[in-house]
SEFIZA-3560 file (N, C-alpha, C; in Angstrom, 3 decimals):
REM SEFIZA-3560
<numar><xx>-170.637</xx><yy>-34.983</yy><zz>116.715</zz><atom>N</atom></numar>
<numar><xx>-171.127</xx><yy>-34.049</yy><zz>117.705</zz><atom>CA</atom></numar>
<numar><xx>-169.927</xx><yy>-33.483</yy><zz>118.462</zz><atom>C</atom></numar>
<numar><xx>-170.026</xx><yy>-31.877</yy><zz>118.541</zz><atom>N</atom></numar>
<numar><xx>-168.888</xx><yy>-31.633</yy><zz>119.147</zz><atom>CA</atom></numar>
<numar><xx>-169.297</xx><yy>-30.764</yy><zz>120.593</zz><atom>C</atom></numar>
<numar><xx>-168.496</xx><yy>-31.299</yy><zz>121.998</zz><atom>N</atom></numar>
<numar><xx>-169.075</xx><yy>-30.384</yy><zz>122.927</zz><atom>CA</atom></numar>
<numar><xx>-168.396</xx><yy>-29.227</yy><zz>123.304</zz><atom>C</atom></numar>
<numar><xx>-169.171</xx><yy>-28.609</yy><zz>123.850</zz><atom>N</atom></numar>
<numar><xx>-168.742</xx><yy>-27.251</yy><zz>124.156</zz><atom>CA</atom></numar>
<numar><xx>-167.160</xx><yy>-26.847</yy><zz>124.333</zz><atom>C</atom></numar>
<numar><xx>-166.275</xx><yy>-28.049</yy><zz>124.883</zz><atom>N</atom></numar>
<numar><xx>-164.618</xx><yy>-27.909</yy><zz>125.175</zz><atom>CA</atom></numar>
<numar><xx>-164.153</xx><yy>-28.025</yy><zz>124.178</zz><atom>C</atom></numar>
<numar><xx>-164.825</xx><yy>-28.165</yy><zz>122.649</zz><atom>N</atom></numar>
<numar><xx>-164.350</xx><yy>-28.688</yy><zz>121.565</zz><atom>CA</atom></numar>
<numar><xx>-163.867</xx><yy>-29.990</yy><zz>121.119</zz><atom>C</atom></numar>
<numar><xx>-164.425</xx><yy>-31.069</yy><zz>122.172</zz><atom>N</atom></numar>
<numar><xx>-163.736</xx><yy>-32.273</yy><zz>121.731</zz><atom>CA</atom></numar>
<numar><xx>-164.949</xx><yy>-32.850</yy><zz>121.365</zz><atom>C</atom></numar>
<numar><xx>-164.571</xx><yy>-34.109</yy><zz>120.457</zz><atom>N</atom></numar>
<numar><xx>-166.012</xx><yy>-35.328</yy><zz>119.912</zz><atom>CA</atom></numar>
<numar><xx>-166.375</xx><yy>-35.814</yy><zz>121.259</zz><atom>C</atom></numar>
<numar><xx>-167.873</xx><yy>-35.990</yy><zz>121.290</zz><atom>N</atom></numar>
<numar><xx>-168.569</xx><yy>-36.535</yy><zz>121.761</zz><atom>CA</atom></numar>
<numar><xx>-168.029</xx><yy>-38.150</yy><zz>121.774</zz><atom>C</atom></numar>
<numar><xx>-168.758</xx><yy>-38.766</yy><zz>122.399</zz><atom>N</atom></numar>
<numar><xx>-168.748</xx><yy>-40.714</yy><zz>122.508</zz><atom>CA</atom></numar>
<numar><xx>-169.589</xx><yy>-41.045</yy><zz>121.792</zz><atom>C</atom></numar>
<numar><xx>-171.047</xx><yy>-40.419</yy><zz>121.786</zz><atom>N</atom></numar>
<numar><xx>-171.679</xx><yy>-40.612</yy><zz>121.398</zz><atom>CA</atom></numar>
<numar><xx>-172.573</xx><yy>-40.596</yy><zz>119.991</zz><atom>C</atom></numar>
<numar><xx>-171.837</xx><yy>-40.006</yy><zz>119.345</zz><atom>N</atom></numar>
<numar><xx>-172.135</xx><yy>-39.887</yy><zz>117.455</zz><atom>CA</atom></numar>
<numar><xx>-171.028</xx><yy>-40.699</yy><zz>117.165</zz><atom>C</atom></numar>
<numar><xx>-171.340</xx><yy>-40.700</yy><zz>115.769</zz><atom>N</atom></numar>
<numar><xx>-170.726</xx><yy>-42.133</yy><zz>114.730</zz><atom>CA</atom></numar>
<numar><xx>-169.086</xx><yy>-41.699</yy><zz>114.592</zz><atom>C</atom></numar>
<numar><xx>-168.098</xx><yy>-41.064</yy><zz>115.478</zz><atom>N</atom></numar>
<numar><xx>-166.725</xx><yy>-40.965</yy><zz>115.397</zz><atom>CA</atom></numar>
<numar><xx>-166.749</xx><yy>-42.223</yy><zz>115.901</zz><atom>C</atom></numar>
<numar><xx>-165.176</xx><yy>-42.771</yy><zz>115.273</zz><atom>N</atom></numar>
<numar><xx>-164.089</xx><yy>-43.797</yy><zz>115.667</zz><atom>CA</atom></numar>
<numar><xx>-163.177</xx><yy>-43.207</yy><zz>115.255</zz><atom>C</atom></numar>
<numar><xx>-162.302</xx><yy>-44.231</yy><zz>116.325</zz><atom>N</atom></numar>
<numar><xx>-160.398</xx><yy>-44.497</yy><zz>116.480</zz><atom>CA</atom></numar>
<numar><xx>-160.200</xx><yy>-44.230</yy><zz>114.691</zz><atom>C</atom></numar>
<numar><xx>-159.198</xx><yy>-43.467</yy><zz>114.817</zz><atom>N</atom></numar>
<numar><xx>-158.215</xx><yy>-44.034</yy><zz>113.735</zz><atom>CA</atom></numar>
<numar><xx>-157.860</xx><yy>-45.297</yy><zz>113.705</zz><atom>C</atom></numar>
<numar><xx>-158.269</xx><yy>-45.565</yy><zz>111.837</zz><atom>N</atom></numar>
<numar><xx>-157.278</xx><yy>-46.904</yy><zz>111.844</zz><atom>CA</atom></numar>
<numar><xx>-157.666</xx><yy>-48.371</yy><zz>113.289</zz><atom>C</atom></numar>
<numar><xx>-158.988</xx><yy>-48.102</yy><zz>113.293</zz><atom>N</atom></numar>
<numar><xx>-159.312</xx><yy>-49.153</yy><zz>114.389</zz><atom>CA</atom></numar>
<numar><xx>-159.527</xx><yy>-50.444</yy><zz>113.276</zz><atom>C</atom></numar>
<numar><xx>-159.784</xx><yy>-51.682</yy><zz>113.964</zz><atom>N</atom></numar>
<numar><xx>-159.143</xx><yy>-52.645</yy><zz>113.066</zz><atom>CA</atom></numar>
<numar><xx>-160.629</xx><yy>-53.026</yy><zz>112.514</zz><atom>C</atom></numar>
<numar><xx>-160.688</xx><yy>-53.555</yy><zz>111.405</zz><atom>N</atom></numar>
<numar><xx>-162.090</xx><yy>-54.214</yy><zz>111.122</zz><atom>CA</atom></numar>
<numar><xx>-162.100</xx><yy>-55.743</yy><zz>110.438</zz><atom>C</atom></numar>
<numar><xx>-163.147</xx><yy>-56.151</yy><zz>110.725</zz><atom>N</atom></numar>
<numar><xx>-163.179</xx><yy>-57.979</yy><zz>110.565</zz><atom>CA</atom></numar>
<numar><xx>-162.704</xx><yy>-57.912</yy><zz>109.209</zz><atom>C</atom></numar>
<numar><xx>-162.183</xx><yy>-58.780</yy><zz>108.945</zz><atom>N</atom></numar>
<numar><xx>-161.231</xx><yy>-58.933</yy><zz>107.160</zz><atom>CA</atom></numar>
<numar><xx>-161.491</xx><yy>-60.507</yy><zz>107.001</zz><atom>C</atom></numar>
<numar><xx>-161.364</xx><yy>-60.612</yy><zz>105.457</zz><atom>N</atom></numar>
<numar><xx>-161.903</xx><yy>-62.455</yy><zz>105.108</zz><atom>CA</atom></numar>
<numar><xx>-160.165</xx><yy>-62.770</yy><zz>104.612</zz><atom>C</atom></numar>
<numar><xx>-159.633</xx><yy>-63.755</yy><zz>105.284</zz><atom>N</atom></numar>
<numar><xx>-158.110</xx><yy>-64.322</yy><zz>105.221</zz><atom>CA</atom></numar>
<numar><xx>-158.549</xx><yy>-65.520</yy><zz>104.855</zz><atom>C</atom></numar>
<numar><xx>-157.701</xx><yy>-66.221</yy><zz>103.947</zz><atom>N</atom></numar>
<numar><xx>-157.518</xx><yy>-67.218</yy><zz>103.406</zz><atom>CA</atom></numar>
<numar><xx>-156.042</xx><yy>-67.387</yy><zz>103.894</zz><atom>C</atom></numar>
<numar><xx>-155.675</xx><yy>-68.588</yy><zz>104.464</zz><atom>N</atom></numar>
<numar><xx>-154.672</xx><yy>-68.680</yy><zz>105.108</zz><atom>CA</atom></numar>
<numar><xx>-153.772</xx><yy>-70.170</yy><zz>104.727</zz><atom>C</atom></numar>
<numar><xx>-152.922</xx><yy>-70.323</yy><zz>104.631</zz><atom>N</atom></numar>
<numar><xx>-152.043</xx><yy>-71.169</yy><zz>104.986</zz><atom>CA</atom></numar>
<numar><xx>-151.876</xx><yy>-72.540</yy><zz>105.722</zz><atom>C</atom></numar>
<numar><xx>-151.085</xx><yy>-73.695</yy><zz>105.381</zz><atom>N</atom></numar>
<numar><xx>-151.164</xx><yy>-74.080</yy><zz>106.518</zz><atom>CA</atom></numar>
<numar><xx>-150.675</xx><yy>-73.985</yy><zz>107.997</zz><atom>C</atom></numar>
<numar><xx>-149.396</xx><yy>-73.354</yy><zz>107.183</zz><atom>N</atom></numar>
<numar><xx>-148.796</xx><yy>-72.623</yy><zz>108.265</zz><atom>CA</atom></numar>
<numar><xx>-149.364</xx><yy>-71.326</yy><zz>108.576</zz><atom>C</atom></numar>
<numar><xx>-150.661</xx><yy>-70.706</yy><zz>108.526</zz><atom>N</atom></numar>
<numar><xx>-151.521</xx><yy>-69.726</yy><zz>109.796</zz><atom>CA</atom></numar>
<numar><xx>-151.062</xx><yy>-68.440</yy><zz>108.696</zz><atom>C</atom></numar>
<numar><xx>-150.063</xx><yy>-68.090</yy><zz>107.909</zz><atom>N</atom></numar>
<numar><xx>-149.386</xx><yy>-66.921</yy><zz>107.417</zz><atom>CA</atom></numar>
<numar><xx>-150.616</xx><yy>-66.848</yy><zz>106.418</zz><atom>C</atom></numar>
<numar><xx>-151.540</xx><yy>-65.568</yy><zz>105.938</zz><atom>N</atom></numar>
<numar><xx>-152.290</xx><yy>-64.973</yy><zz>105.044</zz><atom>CA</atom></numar>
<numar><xx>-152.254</xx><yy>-65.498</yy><zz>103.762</zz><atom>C</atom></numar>
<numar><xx>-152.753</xx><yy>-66.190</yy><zz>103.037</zz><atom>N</atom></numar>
<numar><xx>-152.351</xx><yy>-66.135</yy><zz>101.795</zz><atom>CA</atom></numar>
<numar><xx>-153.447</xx><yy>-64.981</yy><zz>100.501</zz><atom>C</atom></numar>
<numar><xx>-154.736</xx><yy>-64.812</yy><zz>101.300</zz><atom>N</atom></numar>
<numar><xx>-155.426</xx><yy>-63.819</yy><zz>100.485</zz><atom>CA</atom></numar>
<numar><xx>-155.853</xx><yy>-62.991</yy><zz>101.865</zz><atom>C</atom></numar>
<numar><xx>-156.367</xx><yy>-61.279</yy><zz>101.424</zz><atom>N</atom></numar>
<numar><xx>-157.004</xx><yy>-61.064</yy><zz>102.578</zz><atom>CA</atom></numar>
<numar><xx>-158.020</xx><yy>-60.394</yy><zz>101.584</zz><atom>C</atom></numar>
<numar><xx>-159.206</xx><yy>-60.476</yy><zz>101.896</zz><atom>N</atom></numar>
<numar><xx>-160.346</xx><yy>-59.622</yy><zz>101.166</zz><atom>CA</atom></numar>
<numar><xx>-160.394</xx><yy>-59.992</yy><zz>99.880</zz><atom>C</atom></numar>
<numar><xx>-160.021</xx><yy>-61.272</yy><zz>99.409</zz><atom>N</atom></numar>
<numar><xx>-159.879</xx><yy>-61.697</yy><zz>98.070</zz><atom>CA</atom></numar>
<numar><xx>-158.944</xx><yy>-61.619</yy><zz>97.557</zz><atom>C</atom></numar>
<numar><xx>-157.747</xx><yy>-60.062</yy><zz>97.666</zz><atom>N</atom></numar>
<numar><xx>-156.523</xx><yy>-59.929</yy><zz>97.297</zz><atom>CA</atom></numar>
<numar><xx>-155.585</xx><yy>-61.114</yy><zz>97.301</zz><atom>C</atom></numar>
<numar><xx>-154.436</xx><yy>-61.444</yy><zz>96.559</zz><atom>N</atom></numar>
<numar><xx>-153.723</xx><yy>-62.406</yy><zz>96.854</zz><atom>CA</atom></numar>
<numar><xx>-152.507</xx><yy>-61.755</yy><zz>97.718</zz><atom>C</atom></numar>
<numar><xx>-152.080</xx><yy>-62.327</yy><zz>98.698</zz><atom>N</atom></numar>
<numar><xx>-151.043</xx><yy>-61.169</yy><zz>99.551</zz><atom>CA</atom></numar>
<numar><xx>-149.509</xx><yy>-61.625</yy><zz>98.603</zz><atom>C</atom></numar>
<numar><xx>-148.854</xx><yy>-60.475</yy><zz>98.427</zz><atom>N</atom></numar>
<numar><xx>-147.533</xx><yy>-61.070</yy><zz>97.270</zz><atom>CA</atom></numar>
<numar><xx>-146.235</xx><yy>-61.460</yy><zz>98.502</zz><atom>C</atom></numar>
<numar><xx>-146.296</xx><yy>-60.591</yy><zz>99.628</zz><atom>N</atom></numar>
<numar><xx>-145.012</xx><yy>-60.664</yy><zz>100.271</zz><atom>CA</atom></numar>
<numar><xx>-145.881</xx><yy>-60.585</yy><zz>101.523</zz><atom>C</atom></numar>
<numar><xx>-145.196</xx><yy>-60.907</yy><zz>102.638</zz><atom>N</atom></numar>
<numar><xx>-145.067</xx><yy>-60.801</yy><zz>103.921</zz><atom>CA</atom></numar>
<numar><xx>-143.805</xx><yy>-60.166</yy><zz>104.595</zz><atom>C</atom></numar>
<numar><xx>-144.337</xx><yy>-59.366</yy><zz>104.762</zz><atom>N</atom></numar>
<numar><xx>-143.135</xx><yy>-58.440</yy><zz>105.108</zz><atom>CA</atom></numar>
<numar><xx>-142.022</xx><yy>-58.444</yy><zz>106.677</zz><atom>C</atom></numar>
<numar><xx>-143.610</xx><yy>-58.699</yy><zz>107.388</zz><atom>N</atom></numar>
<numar><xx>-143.283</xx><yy>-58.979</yy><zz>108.848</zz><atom>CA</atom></numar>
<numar><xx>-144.083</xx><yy>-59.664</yy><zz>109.444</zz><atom>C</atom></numar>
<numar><xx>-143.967</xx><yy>-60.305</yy><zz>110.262</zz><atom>N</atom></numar>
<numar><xx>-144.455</xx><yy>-60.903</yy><zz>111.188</zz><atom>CA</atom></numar>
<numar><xx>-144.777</xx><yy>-61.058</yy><zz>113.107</zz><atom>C</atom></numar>
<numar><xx>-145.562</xx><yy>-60.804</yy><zz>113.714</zz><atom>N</atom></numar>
<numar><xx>-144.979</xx><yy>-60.392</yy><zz>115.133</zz><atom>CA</atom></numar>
<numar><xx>-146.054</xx><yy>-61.199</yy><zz>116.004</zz><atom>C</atom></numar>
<numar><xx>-145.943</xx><yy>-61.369</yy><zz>116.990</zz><atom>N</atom></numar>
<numar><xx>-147.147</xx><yy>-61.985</yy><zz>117.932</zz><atom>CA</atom></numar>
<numar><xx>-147.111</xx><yy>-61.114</yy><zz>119.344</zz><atom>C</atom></numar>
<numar><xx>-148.713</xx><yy>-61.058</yy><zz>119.695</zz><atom>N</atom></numar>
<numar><xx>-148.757</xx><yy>-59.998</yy><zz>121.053</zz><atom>CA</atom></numar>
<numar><xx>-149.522</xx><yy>-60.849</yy><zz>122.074</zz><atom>C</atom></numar>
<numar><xx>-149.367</xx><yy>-61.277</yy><zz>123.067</zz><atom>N</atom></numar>
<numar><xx>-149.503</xx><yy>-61.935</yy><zz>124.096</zz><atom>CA</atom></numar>
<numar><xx>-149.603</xx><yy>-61.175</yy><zz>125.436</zz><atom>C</atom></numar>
<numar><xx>-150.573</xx><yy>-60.442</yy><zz>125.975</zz><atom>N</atom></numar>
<numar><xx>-150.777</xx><yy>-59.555</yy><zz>126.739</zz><atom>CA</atom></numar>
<numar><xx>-151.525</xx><yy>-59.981</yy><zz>128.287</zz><atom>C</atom></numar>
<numar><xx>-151.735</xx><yy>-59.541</yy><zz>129.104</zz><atom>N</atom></numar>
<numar><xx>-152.957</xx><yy>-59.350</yy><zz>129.962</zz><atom>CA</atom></numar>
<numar><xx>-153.545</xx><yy>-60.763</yy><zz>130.178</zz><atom>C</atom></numar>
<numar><xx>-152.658</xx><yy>-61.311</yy><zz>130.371</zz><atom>N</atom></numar>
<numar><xx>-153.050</xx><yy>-63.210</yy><zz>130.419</zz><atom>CA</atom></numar>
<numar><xx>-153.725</xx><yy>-63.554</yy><zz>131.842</zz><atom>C</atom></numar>
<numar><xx>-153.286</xx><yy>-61.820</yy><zz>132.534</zz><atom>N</atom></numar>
<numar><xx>-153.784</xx><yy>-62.471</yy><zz>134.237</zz><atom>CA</atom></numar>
<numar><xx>-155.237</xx><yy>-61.887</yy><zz>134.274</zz><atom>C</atom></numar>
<numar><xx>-155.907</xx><yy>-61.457</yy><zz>133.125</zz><atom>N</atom></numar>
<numar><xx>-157.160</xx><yy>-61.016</yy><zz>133.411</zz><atom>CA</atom></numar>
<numar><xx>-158.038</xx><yy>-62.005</yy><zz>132.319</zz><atom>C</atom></numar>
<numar><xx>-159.663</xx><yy>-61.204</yy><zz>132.774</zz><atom>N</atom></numar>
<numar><xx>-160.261</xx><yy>-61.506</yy><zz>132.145</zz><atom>CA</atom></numar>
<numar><xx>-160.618</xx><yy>-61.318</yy><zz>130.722</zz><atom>C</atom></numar>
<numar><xx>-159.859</xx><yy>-60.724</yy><zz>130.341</zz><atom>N</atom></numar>
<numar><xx>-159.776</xx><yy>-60.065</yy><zz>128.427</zz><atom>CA</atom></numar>
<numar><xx>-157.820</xx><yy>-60.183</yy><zz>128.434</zz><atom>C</atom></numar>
<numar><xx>-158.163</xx><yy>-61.633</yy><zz>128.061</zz><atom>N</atom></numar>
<numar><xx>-156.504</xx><yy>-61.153</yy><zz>127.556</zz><atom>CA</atom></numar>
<numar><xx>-156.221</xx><yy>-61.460</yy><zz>126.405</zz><atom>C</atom></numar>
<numar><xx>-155.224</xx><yy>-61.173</yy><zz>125.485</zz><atom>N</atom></numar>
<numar><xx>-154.840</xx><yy>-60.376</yy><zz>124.603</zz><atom>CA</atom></numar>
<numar><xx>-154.102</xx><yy>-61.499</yy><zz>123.778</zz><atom>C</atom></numar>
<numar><xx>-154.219</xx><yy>-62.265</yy><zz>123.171</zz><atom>N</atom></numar>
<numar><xx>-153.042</xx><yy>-63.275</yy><zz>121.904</zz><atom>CA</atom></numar>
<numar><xx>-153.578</xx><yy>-62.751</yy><zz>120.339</zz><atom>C</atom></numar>
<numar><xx>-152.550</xx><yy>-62.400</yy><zz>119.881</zz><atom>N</atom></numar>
<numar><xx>-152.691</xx><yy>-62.116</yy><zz>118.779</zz><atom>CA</atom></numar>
<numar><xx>-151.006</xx><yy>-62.773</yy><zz>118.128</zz><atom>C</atom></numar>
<numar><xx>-151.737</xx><yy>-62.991</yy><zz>116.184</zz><atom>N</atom></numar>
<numar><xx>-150.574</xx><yy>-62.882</yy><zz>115.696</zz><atom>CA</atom></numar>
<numar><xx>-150.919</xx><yy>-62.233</yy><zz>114.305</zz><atom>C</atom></numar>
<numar><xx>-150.143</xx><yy>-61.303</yy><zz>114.220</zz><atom>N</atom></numar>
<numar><xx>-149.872</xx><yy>-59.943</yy><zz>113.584</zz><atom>CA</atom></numar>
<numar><xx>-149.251</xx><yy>-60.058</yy><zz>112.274</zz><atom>C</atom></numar>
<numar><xx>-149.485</xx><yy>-59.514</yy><zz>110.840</zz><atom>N</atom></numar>
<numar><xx>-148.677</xx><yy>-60.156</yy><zz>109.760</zz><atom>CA</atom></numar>
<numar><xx>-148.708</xx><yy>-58.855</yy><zz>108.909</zz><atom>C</atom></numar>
<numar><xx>-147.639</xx><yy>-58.367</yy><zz>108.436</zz><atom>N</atom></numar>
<numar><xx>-147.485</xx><yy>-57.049</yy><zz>107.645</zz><atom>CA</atom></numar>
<numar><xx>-147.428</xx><yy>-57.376</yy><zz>106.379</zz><atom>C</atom></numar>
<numar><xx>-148.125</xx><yy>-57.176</yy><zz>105.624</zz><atom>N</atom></numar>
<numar><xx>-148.545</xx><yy>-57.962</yy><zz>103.823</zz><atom>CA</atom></numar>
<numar><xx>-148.690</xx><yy>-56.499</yy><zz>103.140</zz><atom>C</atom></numar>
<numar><xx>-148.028</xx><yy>-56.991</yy><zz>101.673</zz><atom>N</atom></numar>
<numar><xx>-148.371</xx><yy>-55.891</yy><zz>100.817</zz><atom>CA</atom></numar>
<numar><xx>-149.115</xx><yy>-57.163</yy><zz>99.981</zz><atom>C</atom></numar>
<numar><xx>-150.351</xx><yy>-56.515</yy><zz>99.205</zz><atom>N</atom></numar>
<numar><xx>-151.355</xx><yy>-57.363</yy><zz>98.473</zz><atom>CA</atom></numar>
<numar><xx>-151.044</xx><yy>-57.267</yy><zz>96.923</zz><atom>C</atom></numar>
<numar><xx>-151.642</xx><yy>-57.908</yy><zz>96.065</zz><atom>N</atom></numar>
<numar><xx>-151.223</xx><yy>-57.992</yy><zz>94.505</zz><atom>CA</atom></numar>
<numar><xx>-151.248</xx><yy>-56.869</yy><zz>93.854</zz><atom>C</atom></numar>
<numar><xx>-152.345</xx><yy>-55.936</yy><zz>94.517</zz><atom>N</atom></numar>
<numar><xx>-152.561</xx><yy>-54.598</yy><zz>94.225</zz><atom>CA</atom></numar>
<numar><xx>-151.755</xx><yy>-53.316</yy><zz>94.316</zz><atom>C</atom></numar>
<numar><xx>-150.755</xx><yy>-53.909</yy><zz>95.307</zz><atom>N</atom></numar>
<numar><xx>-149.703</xx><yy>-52.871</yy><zz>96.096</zz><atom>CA</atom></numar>
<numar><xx>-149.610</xx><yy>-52.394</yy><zz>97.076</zz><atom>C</atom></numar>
<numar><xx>-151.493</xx><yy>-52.547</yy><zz>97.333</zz><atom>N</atom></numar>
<numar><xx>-151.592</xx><yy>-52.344</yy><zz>99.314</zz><atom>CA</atom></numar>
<numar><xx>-150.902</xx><yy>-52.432</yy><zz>100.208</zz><atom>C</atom></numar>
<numar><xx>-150.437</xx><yy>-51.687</yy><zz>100.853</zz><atom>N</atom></numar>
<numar><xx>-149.857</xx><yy>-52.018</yy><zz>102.526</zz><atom>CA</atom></numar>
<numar><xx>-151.115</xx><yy>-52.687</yy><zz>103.668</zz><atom>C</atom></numar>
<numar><xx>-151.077</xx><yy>-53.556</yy><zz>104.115</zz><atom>N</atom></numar>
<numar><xx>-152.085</xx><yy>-53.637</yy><zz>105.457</zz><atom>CA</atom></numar>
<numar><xx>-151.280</xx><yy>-54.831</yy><zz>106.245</zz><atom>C</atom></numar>
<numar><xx>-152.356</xx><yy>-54.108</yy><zz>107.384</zz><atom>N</atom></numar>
<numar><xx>-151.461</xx><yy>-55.496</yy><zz>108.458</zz><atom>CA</atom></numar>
<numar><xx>-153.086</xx><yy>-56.381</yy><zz>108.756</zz><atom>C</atom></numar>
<numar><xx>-152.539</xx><yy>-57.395</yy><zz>109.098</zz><atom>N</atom></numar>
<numar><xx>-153.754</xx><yy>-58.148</yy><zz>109.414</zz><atom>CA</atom></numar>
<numar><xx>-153.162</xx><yy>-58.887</yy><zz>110.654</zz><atom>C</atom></numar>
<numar><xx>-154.026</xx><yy>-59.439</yy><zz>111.534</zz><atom>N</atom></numar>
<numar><xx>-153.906</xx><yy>-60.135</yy><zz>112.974</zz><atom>CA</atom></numar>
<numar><xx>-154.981</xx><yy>-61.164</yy><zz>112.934</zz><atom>C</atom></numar>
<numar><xx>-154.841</xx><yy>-62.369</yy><zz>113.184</zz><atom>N</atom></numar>
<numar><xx>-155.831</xx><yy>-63.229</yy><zz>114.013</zz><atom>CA</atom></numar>
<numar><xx>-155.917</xx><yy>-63.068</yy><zz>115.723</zz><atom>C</atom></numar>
<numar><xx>-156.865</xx><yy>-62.479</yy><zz>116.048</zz><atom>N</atom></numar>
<numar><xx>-156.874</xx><yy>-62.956</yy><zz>117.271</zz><atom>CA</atom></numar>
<numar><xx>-157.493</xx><yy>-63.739</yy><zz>117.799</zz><atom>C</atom></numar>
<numar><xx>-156.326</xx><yy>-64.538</yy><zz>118.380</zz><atom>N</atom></numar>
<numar><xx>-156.585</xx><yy>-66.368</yy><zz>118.748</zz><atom>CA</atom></numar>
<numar><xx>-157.835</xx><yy>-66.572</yy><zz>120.064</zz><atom>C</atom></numar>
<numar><xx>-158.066</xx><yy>-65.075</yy><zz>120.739</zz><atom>N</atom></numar>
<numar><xx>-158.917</xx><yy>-65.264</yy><zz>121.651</zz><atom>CA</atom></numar>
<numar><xx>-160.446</xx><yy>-65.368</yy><zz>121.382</zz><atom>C</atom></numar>
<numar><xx>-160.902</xx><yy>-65.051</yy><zz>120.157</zz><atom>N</atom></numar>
<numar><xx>-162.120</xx><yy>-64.896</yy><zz>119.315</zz><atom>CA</atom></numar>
<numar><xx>-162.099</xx><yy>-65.906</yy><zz>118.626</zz><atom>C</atom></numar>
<numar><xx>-160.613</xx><yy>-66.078</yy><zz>118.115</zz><atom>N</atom></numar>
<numar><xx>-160.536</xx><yy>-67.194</yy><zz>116.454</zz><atom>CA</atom></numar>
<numar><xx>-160.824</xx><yy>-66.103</yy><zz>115.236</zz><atom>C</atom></numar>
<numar><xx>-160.989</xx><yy>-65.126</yy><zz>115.168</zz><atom>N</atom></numar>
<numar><xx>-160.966</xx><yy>-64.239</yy><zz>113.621</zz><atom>CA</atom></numar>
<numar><xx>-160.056</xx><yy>-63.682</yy><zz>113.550</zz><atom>C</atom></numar>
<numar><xx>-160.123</xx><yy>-63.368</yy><zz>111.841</zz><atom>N</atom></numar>
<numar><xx>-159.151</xx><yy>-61.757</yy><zz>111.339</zz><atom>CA</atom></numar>
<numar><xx>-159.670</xx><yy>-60.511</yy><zz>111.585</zz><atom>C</atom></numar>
<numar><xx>-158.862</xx><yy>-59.965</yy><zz>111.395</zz><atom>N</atom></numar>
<numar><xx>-158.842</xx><yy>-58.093</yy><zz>111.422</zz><atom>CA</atom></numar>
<numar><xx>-157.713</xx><yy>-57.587</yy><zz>110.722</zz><atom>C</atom></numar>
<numar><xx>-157.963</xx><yy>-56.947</yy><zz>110.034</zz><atom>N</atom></numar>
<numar><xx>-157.087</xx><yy>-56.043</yy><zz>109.098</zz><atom>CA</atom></numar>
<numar><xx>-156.735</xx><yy>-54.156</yy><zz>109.567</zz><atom>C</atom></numar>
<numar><xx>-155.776</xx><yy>-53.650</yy><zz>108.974</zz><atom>N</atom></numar>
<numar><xx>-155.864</xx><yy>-52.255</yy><zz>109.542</zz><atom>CA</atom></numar>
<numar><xx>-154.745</xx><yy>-51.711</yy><zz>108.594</zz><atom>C</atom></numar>
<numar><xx>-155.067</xx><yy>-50.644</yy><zz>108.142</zz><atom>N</atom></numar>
<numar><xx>-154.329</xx><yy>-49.992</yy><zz>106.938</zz><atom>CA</atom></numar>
<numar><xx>-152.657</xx><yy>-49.782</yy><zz>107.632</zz><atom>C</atom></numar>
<numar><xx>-151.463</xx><yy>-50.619</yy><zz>106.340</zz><atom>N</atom></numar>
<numar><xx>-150.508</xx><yy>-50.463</yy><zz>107.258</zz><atom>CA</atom></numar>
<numar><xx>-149.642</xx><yy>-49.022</yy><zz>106.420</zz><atom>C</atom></numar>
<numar><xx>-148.426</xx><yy>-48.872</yy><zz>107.078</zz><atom>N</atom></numar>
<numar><xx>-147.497</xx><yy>-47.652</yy><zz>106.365</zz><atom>CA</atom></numar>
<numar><xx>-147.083</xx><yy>-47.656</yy><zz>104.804</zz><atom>C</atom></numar>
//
C-alpha cells in the first residue's frame, strides 16, 4: 500500500530488507554453526559478538557468525542469547 507522499504504508505485507528470519543451526560444541538449514557450513569466515542496551529492558547479546555453506551461499547467522534461537540473514 502506498500513501499519498509516496512512501509504504506499515500496514500491508512490506518488510525491512534482509530482516533476519528463524534458521535451524546445528551447532558445535563450541556454539560455532556446523549446519544451518540442513546445509553443511564449509568455512566460517567471521565471527563477532553484539552486546548492547544491557541498561534496559530489551537488551541486546548476540553472537554473530559469517558462513559460506556447501552450496556456496554467503549468510550470516546469530544466536541470540536473549531468546536462546538462531536467525540467519543473506550475507555479501
Amino acid at each position: 500500500m502506498v500513501t499519498p507522499a509516496g512512501t509504504e504504508s506499515t500496514t500491508g505485507s512490506a518488510r525491512r530488507l534482509n530482516q533476519p528470519q528463524r534458521a535451524l543451526v546445528e551447532a558445535h560444541v563450541d556454539g560455532s554453526p556446523r549446519r544451518v538449514d540442513r546445509s553443511a557450513v564449509t568455512l566460517v569466515r567471521e565471527e563477532w559478538r553484539v552486546v548492547d542496551r544491557w541498561w534496559t529492558e530489551e537488551p541486546v547479546s548476540r553472537r554473530y557468525f559469517d558462513v559460506v555453506l556447501a552450496g556456496g551461499e554467503h549468510m550470516v547467522v546469530f544466536r541470540d542469547e536473549e531468546v536462546g534461537r538462531w536467525f540467519s540473514q543473506r550475507g555479501s
